[in-house]
Structure formats: C-alpha cells, structure tokens
C-alpha positions as semicolon CSV with decimal commas, in nm:
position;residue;x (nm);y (nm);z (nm)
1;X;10,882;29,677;16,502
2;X;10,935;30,021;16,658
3;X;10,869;30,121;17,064
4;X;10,846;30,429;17,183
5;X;10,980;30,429;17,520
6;X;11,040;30,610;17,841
7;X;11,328;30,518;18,064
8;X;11,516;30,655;18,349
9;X;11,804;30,504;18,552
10;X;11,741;30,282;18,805
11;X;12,056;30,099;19,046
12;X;11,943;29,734;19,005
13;X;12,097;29,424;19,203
14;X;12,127;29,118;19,019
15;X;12,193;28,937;19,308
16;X;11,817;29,053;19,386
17;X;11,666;28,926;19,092
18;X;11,797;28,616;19,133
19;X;12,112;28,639;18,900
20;X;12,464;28,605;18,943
21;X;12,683;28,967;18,876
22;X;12,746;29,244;19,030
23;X;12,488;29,534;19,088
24;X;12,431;29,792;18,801
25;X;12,241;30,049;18,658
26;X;11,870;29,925;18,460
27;X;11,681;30,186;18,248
28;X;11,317;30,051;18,357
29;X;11,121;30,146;18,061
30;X;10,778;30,333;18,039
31;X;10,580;30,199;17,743
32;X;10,334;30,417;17,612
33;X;10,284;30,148;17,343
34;X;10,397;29,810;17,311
35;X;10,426;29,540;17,024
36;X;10,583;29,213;17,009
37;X;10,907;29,168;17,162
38;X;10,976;28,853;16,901
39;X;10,864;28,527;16,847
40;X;10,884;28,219;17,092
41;X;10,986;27,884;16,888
42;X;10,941;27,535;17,044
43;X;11,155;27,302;16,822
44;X;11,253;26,888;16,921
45;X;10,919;26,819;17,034
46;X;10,896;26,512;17,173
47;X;10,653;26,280;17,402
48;X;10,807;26,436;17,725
49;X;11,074;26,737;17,613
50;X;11,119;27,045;17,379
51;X;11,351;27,273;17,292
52;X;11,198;27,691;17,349
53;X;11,386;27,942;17,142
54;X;11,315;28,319;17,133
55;X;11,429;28,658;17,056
56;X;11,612;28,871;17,292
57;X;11,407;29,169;17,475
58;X;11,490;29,556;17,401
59;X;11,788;29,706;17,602
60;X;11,969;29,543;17,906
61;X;11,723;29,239;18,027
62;X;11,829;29,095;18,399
63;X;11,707;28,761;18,253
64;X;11,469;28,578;18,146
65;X;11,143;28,396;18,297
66;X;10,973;28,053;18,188
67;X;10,587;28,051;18,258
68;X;10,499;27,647;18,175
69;X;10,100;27,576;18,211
70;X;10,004;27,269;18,130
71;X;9,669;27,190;17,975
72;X;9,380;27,212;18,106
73;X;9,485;27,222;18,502
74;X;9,612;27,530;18,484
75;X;9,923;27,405;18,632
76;X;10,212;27,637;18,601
77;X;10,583;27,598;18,609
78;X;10,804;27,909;18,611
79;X;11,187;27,848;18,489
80;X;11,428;28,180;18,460
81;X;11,738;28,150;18,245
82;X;11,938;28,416;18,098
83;X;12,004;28,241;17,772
84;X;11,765;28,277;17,464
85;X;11,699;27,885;17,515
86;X;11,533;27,658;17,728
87;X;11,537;27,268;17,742
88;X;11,173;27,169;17,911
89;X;11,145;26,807;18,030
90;X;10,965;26,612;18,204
91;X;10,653;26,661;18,034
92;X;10,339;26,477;18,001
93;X;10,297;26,285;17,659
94;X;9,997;26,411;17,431
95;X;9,899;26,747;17,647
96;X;9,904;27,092;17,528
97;X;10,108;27,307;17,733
98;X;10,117;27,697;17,671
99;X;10,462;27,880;17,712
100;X;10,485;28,222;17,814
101;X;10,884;28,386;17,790
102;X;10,889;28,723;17,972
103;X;11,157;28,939;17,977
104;X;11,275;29,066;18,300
105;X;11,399;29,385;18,344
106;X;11,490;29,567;18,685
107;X;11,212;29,325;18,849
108;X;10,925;29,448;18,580
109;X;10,784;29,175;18,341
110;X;10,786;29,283;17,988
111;X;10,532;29,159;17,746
112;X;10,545;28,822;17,710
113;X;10,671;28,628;17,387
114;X;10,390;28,312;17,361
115;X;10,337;27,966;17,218
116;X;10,121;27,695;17,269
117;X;10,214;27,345;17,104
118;X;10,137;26,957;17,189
119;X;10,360;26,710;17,309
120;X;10,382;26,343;17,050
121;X;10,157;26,132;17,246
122;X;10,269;25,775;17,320
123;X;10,220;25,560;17,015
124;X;9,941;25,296;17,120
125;X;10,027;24,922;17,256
126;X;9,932;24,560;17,231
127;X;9,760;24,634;16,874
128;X;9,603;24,313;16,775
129;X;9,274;24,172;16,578
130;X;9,048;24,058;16,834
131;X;8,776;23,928;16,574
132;X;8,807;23,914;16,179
133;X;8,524;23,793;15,943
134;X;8,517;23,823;15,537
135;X;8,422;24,169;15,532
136;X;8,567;24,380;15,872
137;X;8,812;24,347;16,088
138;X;8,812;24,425;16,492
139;X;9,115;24,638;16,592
140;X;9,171;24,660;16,970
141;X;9,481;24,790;17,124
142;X;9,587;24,963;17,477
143;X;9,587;25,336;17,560
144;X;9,967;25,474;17,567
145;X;10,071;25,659;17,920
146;X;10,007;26,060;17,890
147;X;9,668;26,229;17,741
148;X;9,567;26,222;17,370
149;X;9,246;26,294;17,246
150;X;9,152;26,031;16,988
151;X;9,276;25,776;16,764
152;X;9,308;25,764;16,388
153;X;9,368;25,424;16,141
154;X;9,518;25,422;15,857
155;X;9,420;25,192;15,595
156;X;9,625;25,088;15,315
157;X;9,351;25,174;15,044
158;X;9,366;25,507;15,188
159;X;9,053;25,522;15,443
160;X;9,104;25,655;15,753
161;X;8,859;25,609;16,085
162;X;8,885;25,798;16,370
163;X;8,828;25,652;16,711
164;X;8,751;25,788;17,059
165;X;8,791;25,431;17,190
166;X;9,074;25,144;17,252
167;X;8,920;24,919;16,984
168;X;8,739;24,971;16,639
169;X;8,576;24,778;16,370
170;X;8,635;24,871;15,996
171;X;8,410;24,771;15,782
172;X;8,345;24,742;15,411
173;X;8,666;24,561;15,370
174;X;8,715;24,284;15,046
175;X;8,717;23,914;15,126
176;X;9,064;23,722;15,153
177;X;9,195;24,052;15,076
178;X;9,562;24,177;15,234
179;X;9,534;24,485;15,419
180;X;9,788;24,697;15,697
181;X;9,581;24,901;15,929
182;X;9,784;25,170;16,092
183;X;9,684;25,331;16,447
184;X;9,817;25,646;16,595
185;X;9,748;25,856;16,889
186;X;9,654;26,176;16,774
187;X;9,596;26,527;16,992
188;X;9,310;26,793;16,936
189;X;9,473;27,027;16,706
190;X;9,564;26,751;16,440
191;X;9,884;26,831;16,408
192;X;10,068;26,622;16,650
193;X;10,060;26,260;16,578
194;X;10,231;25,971;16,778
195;X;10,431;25,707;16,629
196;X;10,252;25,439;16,392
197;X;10,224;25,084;16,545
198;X;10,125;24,861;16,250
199;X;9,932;24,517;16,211
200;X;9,869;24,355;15,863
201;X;9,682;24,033;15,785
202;X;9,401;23,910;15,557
203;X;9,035;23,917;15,610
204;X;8,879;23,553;15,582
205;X;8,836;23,463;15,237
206;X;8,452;23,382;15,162
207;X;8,243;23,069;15,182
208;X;8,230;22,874;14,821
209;X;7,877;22,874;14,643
210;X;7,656;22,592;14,460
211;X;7,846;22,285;14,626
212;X;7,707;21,981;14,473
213;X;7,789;21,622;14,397
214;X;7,774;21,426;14,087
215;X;7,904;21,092;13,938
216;X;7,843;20,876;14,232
217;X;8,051;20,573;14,199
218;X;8,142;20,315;14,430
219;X;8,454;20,429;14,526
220;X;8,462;20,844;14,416
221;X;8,264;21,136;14,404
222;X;8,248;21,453;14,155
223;X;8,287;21,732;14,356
224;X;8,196;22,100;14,242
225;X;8,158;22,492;14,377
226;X;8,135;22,826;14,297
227;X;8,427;23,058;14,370
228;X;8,354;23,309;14,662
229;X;8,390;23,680;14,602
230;X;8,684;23,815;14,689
231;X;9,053;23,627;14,648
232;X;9,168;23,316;14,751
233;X;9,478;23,104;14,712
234;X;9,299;22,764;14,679
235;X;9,011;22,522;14,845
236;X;9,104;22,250;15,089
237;X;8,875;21,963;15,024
238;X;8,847;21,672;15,317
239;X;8,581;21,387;15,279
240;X;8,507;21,240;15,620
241;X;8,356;20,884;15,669
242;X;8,238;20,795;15,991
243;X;8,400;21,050;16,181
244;X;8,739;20,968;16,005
245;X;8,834;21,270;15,774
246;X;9,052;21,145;15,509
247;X;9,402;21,301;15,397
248;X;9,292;21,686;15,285
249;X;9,294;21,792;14,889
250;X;9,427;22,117;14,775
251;X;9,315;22,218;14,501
252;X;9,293;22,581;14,287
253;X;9,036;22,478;14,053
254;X;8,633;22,473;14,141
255;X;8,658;22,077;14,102
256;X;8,781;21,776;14,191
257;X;8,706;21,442;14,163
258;X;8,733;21,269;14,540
259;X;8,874;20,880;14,505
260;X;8,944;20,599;14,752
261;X;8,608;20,636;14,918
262;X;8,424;20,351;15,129
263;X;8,172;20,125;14,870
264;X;7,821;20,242;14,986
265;X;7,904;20,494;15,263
266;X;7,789;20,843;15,374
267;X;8,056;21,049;15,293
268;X;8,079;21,420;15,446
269;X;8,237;21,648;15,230
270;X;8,375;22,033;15,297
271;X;8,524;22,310;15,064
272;X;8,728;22,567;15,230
273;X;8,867;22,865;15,108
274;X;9,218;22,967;15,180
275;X;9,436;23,267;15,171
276;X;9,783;23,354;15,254
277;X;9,853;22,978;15,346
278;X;9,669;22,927;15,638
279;X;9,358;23,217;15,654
280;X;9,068;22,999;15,597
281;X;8,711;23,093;15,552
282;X;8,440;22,896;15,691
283;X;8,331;22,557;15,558
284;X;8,086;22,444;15,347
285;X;7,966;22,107;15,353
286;X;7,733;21,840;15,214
287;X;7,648;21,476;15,300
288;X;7,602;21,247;15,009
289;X;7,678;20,869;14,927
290;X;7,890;20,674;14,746
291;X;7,696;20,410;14,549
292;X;7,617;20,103;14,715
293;X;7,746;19,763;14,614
294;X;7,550;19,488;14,480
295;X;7,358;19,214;14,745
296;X;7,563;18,899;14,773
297;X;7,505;18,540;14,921
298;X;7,121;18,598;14,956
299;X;6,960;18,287;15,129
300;X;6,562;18,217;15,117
301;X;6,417;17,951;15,369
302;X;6,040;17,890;15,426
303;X;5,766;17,732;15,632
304;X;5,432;17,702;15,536
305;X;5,336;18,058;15,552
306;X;5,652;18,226;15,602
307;X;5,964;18,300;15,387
308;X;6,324;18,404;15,566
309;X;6,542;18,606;15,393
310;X;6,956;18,712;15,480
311;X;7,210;18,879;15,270
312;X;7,532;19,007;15,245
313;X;7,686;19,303;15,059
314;X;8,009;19,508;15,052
315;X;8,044;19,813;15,186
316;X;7,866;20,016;15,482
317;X;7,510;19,984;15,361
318;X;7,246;19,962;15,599
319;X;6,935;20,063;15,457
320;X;6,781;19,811;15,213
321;X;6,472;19,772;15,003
322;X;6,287;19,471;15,010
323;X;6,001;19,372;14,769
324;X;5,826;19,025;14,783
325;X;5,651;18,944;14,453
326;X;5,395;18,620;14,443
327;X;5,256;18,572;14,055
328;X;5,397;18,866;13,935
329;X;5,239;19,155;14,137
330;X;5,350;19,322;14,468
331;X;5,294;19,106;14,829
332;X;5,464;19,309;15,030
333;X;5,736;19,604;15,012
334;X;5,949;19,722;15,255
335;X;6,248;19,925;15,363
336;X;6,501;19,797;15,643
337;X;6,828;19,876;15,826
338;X;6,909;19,468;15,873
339;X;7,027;19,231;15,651
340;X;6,781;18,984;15,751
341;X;6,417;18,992;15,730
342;X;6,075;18,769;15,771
343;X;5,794;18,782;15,605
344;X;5,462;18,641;15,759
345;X;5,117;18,538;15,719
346;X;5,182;18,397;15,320
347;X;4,955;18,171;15,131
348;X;5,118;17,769;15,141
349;X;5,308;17,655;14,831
350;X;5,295;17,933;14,639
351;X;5,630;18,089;14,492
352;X;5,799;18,398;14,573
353;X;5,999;18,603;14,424
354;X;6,252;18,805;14,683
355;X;6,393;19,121;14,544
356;X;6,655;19,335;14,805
357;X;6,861;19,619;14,663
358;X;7,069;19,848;14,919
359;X;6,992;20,235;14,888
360;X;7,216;20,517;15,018
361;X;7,029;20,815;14,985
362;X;6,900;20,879;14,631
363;X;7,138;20,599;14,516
364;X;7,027;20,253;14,479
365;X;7,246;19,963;14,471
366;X;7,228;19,650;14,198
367;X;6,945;19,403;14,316
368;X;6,927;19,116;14,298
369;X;6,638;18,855;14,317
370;X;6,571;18,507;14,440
371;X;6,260;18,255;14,436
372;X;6,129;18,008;14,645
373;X;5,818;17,820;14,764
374;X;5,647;17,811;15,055
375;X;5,629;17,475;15,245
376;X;5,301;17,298;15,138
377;X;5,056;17,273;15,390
378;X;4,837;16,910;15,335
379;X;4,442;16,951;15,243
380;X;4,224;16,759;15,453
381;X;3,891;16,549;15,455
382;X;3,967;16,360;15,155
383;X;3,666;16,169;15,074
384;X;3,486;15,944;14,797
385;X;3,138;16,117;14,617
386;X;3,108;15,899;14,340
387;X;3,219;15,520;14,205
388;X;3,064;15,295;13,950
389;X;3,211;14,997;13,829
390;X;3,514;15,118;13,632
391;X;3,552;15,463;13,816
392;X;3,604;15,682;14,145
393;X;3,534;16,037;14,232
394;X;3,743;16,178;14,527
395;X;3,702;16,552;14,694
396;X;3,890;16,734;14,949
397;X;3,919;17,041;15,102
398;X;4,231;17,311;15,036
399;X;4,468;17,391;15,301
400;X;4,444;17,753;15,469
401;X;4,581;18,012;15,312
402;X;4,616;17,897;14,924
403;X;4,624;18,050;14,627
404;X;4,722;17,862;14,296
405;X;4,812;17,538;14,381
406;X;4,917;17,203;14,208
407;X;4,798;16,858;14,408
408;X;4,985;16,569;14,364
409;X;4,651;16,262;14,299
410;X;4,705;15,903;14,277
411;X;4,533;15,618;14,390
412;X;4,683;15,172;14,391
413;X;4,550;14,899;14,464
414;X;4,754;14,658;14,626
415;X;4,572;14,336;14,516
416;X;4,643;14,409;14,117
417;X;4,910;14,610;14,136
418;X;4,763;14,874;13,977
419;X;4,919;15,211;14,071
420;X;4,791;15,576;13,905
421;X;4,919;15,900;13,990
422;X;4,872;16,269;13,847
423;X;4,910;16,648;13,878
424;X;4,635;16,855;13,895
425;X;4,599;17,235;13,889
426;X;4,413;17,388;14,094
427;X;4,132;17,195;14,130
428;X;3,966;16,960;14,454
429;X;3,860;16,700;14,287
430;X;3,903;16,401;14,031
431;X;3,817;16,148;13,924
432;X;4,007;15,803;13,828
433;X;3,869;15,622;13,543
434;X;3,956;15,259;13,357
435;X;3,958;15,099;13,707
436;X;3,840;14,699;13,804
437;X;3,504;14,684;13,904
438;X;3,533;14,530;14,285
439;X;3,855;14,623;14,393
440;X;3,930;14,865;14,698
441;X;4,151;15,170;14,594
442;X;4,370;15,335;14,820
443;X;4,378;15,751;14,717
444;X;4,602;15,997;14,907
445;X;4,645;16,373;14,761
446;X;4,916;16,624;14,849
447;X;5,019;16,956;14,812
448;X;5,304;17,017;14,561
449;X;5,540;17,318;14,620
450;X;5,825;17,321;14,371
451;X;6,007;16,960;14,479
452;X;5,826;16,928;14,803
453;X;5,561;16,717;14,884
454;X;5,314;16,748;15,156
455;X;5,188;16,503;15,412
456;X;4,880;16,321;15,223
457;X;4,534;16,318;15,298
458;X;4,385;15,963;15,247
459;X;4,108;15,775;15,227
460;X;3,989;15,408;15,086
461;X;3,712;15,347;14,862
462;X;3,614;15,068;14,615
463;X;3,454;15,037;14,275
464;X;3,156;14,878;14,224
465;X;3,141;14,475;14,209
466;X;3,049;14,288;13,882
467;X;2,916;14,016;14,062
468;X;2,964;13,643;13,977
469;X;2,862;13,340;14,158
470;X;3,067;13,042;14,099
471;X;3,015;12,717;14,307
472;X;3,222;12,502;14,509
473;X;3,179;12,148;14,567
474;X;3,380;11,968;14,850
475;X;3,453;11,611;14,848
476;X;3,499;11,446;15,218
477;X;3,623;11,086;15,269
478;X;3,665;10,942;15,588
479;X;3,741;10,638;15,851
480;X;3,485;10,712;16,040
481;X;3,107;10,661;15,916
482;X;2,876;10,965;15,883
483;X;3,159;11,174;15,994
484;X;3,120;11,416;15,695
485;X;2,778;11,398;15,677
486;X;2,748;11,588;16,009
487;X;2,688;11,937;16,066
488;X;2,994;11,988;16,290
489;X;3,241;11,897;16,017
490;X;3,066;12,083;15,754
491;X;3,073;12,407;15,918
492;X;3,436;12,341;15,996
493;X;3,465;12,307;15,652
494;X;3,330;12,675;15,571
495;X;3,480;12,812;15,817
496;X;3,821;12,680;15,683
497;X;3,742;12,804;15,328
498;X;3,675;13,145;15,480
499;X;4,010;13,205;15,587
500;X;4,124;13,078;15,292
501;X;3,999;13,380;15,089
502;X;4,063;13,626;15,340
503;X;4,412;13,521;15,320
504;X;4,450;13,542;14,960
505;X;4,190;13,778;14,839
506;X;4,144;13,975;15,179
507;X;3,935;14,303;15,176
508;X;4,102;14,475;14,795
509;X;3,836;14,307;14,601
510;X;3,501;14,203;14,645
511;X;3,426;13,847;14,765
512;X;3,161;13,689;14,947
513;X;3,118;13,319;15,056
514;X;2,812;13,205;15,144
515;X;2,759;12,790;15,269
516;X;2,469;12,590;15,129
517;X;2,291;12,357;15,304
518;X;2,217;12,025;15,152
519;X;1,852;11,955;15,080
C-alpha cells in the first residue's frame, strides 16, 4: 500500500505521551490520503481473553493505543503498549467486543487498524431430560454466566434445533431408539460456538398392540401382542392376582404362555416394552380368568316347599350359576356370589334337579347336578263317597302347591286282618274292591316323595252288611222258683250278652242284638 505523506520535524517528549525514553525528534505526518496501516488479528480467543496482533504503523510511532468497546454498551477500554501485541482479559463470555489499534505518533492518532470478533460463550449447565415419551424428548438445561444469543442441539441423526430458550422439545424422534443430543451456546454471527455439554439416552420404547388371551386353563394362560414400532430389547410380562403380582417374565418373543396361576381367579396381566435394560414404555394390560374348577361336596336339603343348596369348589370363584329344573324344564335360574342358596315357594314332593357351575368371566366351570324331593305335604279331608257290600270309594283333597304326585292308599281292618295298600299316580281317589260286606275299614292316604312319607289323612268307613239273623236260646236253672221267669233276670241276661259281642266283635263288623220277649 503506498502513502503519500507530508512531514516536518517536530521535538516530541516521550515522557509526555506517556512512554518511557528520552525526548526526540517525531516527523508528524500530513496525509493527503490514507489507506490501511495493516491488519489487526485477534488469535486465542477464549470465554474471557484474546490475544490482538497487528502490523506496525509507518515511520517512528511513540506507541501504540488499545480502544476495547464492548458490545452493545458502548463501553470502552483504552490500553497503550508499544509492542505489536496485546493480551486482553477479563472479558465477558459470549459478547462481541470491537478493537480499534491506533498508532500514536507525536500525540496524533493515526488511522486505526480494526476488528470485531466474539468471545466462546460459556458452554450451558445442568443439561438433563426433564420429560421423555416414545416420540420427543424435553431438553432443559441452565444459562452459562456471560451473554450468548441462542442455543443450538445437535442431534446424532444430524438435525439441528435452534433455541432462544433454557429448555426445548425435539420431536419426531423413533421409539426405544438411542439418541445423543448435543447443546451449545452459540453468539449472533455463528461463528463462535461454546463448548458441547452432551446427554444421551433412549426415548421410551412403544406400547405393545392386539394383547389378548387364549387357552384358559386352570392353572395358565396364553398370552399374546403385537410388537410396537420402533426397537425394543424385550417385554416384561407380570400376572397379578389379587393385588399380588407374581415373579416378572422376560421374554423377546410376542408370546408366552403364563403358568402357576390361581384355579378360577381374575388374573391381571401387563406387557411392557423395554429398552436399554431398564427404559420401559408404558403398560398394557388386560383382566381375564383362569378357568374355574369343578363344584364339589354339593348338599341338597328340603322342606315342603323349599330346597337348600351349599357347595364347595377350588379355587377363588365367587360367581356361580344356579339352575333348578322340576320335570325336565326350567323352575328357576339364577346367578350368585355365595356358595349357598334357597329356593322358595316350590310345589310339595316333587323332584328337583339342582344344577350350579362356577363362571369367571366368559369361562364356565364343570357343573355338576344333584336331585332331591321336596318334603311331602299330607292331603286333607279324606272322606268315603261310595260303599256297597264288597267295595269302598274314598276322596280327598291335594295338598297346596302340587304338581305330579304319587299317594301312598291303603285301607285294614283290624277284625279280619285284612290289610291293602297301593300307589297311585296322580289321582284323589280310589276305590278298594273284594272287601267283606259288614266290616268297618280303616283308610289313611299320604303323600309319597321319593322315600318319605307324609302324615296321613284318615277316615273310617264300612261296607255294606249282608244281613243274617240267627237266634239264641238261653237255658236258666235255678234254686229259687220263678227266678228266671222274671223280667229282672232276663234283661240281665241281654244285657250280659251285649257286652259279650261288643267285646269280641266290637264296632269292625256289623252286629246287632235285639231281645225277644216271650209270648
């Protein structure tokens, strides 16, 4: 670069500018046109110091002075040095400063060599995720001491965010994936970047698909899922019962078959996703049942229109269907948490059939059924509507509440010995043929339910008499004259006889005695 310059001689005091020497003469230059004196380096950089370098100025320079403004503030620092160099420090990380080297000669400023650069901001602290889900990840980390003007992370794939803030999601990220986010301060220009402070982790893996359960048995359930999107290590599988998780599965495959379950229990199950040993995803779970166990020790008791039922079964069943069956066809149905139940209002020997299954669910259990009769109730206001000589015809009414019904029908008379007795379906009436003529028969009928008998209904009635007369003649001796002749000892007589046959023959067959007076 060429100057055209102007000088004359000058006495100049170095001790009056400042320096150390002795006084001497200074050609103070007049500058009819001026260029560059040289170029101002700053080299080193750092958060809080650089290193300024520049050319020397034309002729004899006194020394050197240092014009320091720091960003925006307008603050100004002035330095003089005679060297070519100057170490600046104490600076503000991450703020632009602009340098200004003039070249001092005989107390006149020459041009100025100029430069403007950044200091390294403070690399950022206390980076950590604050939230991470299967698809972003929340960065969030403190601002460094000193200025910057934004933030920029680094992502592994090669994306890069910028950030004006202490904390920023990034999104669009792949589930269970690894990634190493990078975050440094940066500075307006772009070219002055702090150190890197550097977190890595995965993102969650994702939640497994189409979880179902098949192959109930009573002890083990088929368990299967769809793999999420994204990667994952393996599934942790844990089947809780009652609040009691069992000992986790780990498994890598979509499947697996869960054993040493509870007979007849509600089982919880969850399928997580892992990554990286630890990283899970969030659960998926489903309720279903292990197949309940059969009904054991069922016991049946009954009154005349009601029928008790109890059972026992293995396992944690407590829902159970009950279904009461009387000829074949539906009573009464019912579904139940106890193991006990009553049934009401039923007709009087008729027999039941008592079916009880446990159900978990859409799982039934093996049922198992047991019969019994109802108590028989006894019918009532037996009665005779018919007898001849050889035959009887009783009736009497049903007892409440009957449907098909057998009666147990007999009839005896005590004086012959003469005992019949039948079944009957069905039917209130009957009749009893091939009978003596005369005789008083004793009927009773009760109900019959299975092996129990009820109380009887009775009533007496007799056939009709064949009548006979046969005569008796009495022969009376005596002491005493006339004394059988007379009406006293005749009628003592009868009345003697009389008890006679109401001793032997009594009421059971017909007899009558009737006294003749002598003519």
């Amino acid at each position: 670069m060429k100057t055209t310059l102007k000088t004359r001689a000058l006495p100049c005091s170095a001790s009056g500018l400042g320096l150390k020497g002795s006084a001497r003469s200074c050609s103070l230059p007049y500058v009819t046109k001026i260029v560059s004196l040289g170029e101002l380096n700053v080299t080193r950089k750092t958060s809080n110091s650089s290193i300024l370098t520049w050319r020397s100025g034309p002729g004899n320079i006194t020394y050197y002075r240092v014009e320091v403004t720091e960003g925006d503030n307008m603050l100004k620092r002035n330095f003089t040095t005679e060297d070519l160099t100057y170490d600046l420090n104490s600076l503000t990380p991450g703020t632009r400063y602009s340098i200004q080297v003039f070249a001092v000669k005989c107390t006149r400023d020459l041009n100025p060599q100029e430069d403007t650069f950044y200091t390294t901001p403070n690399k950022v602290e206390d980076l950590k995720f604050t939230n991470v889900s299967e698809t972003s990840v929340f960065l969030n980390w403190t601002k460094p001491a000193g200025n910057l003007d934004f933030y920029l992370i680094k992502i592994k794939n090669g994306k890069q965010i910028s950030s004006k803030t202490e904390g920023k999601e990034v999104r669009d990220l792949i589930p269970g994936n690894f990634y190493t986010f990078t975050v440094l301060s940066g500075v307006g220009d772009n070219s002055t970047w702090s150190e890197e402070s550097i977190v890595s982790r995965n993102t969650k893996p994702g939640k497994v698909s189409d979880l179902r359960v098949s192959r109930n048995t009573h002890h083990s359930l088929q368990l299967n899922w769809k793999s999420p999107v994204g990667n994952v290590s393996f599934f942790r599988v844990v089947a809780t019962n009652n609040n009691k998780p069992a000992v986790p599965q780990n498994v890598t495959i979509t499947e697996v078959n869960v054993t040493g379950l509870p007979i007849g229990s509600k089982i919880t199950l969850s399928v997580t996703a892992l990554v990286n040993g630890n990283i899970e995803g969030d659960s998926v779970t489903i309720d279903n049942y292990t197949a309940p166990g059969p009904i054991q020790d069922m016991n049946l008791s009954s009154t005349d229109v009601s029928l008790n039922a109890s059972w026992k079964t293995e396992g944690d069943s407590s829902s159970f269907f009950v279904e009461l069956l009387l000829e074949g066809k539906v009573d009464q149905n019912l579904k139940t948490n106890f193991s006990e139940i009553t049934f009401t209002g039923l007709k009087t020997a008729a027999e039941y059939n008592v079916t009880v299954y446990a159900f978990n669910g859409h799982l039934n259990g093996e049922p198992l059924t047991r019969s019994i009769f109802t108590m028989p109730s006894p019918p009532t206001k037996a009665k005779s509507t018919y007898q001849d000589k050889s035959s009887i015809t009783f009736e009497w009414d049903p007892p409440a509440k009957v449907g098909r019904v057998t009666y147990a029908v007999g009839i005896i008379s005590s004086f012959w010995g003469h005992a019949v007795s039948e079944r009957i379906e069905n039917k209130t009436k009957h009749t009893f043929t091939g009978l003596k003529s005369g005789t008083k028969y004793d009927f009773q009928v009760q109900t019959v339910a299975d092996k129990e008998l009820s109380t009887a209904a009775t009533v007496s009635h007799s056939t009709d008499a064949d009548k006979r007369e046969i005569s008796l003649s009495m022969m009376c001796s005596s002491a005493e004259p006339l004394l059988c002749d007379g009406k006293a000892t005749r009628d003592s007589v009868f009345k003697q006889l009389d008890k006679h046959f109401e001793e032997v023959l009594g009421r059971n067959i017909f007899w009558a005695l009737e006294k003749l007076e002598p003519k």
